[in-house]
Each structure stands twice: as C-alpha cells, then as structure tokens.
N, C-alpha and C positions, 0 to 999 in steps of 0.2 A: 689921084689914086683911082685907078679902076674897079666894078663893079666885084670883075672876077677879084680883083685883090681884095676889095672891102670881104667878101664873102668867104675867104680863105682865111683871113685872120680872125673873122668870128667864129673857125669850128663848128660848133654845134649850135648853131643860131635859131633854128626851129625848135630845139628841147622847150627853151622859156616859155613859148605860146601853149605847147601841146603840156605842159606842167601845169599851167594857169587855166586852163578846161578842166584838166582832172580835181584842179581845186576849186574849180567852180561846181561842179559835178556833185565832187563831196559834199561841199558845201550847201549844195540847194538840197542833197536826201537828209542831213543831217537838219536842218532848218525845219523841213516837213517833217521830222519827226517829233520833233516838240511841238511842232504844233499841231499832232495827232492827239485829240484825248485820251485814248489808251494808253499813254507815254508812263503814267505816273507807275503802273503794276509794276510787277518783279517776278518772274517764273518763266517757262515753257509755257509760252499759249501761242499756239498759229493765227491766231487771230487780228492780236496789233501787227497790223504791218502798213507800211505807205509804199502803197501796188504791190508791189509782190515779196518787198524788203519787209523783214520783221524792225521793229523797232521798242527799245525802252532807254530809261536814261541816261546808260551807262555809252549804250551803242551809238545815239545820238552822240552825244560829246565826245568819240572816239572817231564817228564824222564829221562832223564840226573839225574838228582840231586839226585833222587830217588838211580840210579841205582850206583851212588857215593858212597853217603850214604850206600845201600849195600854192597859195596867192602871194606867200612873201617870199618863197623860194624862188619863185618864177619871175623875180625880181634880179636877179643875177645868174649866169652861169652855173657855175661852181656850187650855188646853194640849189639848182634844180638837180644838177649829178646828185649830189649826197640826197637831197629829197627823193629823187630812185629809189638808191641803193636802202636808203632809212625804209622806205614804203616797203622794197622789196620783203626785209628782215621783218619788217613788223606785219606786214598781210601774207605772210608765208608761217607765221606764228598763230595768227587769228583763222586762217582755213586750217591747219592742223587742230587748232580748237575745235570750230566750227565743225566739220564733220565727227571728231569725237560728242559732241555733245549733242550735234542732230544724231547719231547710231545710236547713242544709252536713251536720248529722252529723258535726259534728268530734270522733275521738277522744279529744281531748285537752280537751274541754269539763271545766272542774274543778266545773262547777255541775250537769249532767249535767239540764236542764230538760227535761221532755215539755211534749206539749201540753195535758195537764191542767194542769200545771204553769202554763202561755200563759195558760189560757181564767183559772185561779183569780185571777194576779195581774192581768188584765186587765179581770176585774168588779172586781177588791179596789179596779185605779185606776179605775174608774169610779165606781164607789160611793164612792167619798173623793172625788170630785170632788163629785160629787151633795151628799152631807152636808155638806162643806167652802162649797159655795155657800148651801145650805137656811139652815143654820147663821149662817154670816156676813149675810143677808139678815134673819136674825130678829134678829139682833144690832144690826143698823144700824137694824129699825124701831122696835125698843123706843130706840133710843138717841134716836130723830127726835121718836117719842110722850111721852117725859120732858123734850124741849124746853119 
C-alpha cells in the first residue's frame, strides 16, 4: 500500500495531533490556575488571573477537564470529531455567558470571566467548529471514495 493510499484511508489524520495541543493547551492554563493562590476566592475581581485569563475554581476545573477530555479524545478519530463538536456547543455556551456577565459586572459571578477569557473561548468555539466541519467532510469523502 502506498503512501497516497495509507493517507486517503485515514481521512482526517491531522485532527488527533491538532486536538491533543488544544488539550494540552487547556490543560497547562487550567493546572496554572490552581496553582495561583488567588484560586480559593469567589466573585468578580480582575485581579486573579494567570496572564491575562481570570481564574477561580470553578474555571480551573472546567480547563482541566476540557483539556482531559482533549488528550483522550485525540486518541481516536471519531472521539476528536465529537470533542469538536462537544467543545463547539459548550464554548459557544461559556462566551454567551461570558460576555453577559463581563457587560452586568455581577459580584457574585462564581466564574469571575474577563474578556480575555470571551475572546479565548470564543475562537476555542470557533475553531472546533472549523475542525469539527473540516474533519467530518474528509470523513464523509473518503467514506463516498471507498464506495
């Protein structure tokens, strides 16, 4: 078997690597932020943040998990698609938060989002949208071409 054929029957063979960064990614802001001591508060304060990401320990472990979740998705095919599609729906949920809660300034925000925070998860859902499409399209054409 040739190189061209091995690479036509893996489809979308570059998603896994480029999944496995995003969860490394996550995974390293999420890590720095427990290990910020401002981690333990709860509220609206611009202040904890690791560089320009706010952080508490809600937001931590919703990095974390994320970035989990990337490194064993990027373990297969199939589980990097739906870790897209999953990332799309849930960081398309978290910037719709996210700017509501940076616009009111509520004290009582337990997630304590800036707008770094806005801009990060709102390329993170754009670019899982992106690869979630790419991805699924190269999947469907190798499936058409092995007809």
């Amino acid at each position: 078997m040739s190189s061209a054929e091995t690479r036509s029957r893996t489809g979308a063979s570059w998603l896994r690597p480029v999944v496995a960064v995003l969860g490394l990614l996550y995974l390293a802001l999420g890590i720095a932020g427990f290990l910020t001591p401002e981690t333990a508060a709860v509220g609206h304060e611009t202040g904890r943040a690791v560089w320009i990401f706010s952080v508490t320990p809600l937001l931590n472990l919703v990095h974390t998990a994320v970035g989990v979740l990337g490194l064993l998705a990027a373990t297969r095919r199939s589980g990097a698609i739906i870790y897209c599609w999953v990332l799309f729906v849930g960081f398309t949920g978290m910037t719709a938060y996210g700017i509501l809660a940076t616009a009111l300034v509520n004290p009582e925000d337990p997630i304590n989002l800036n707008w770094a925070d806005n801009w990060l998860h709102g390329l993170t859902a754009a670019a899982a949208l992106v690869l979630g499409i790419v991805a699924a399209r190269a999947v469907n054409r190798r499936a058409a071409s092995s007809r």
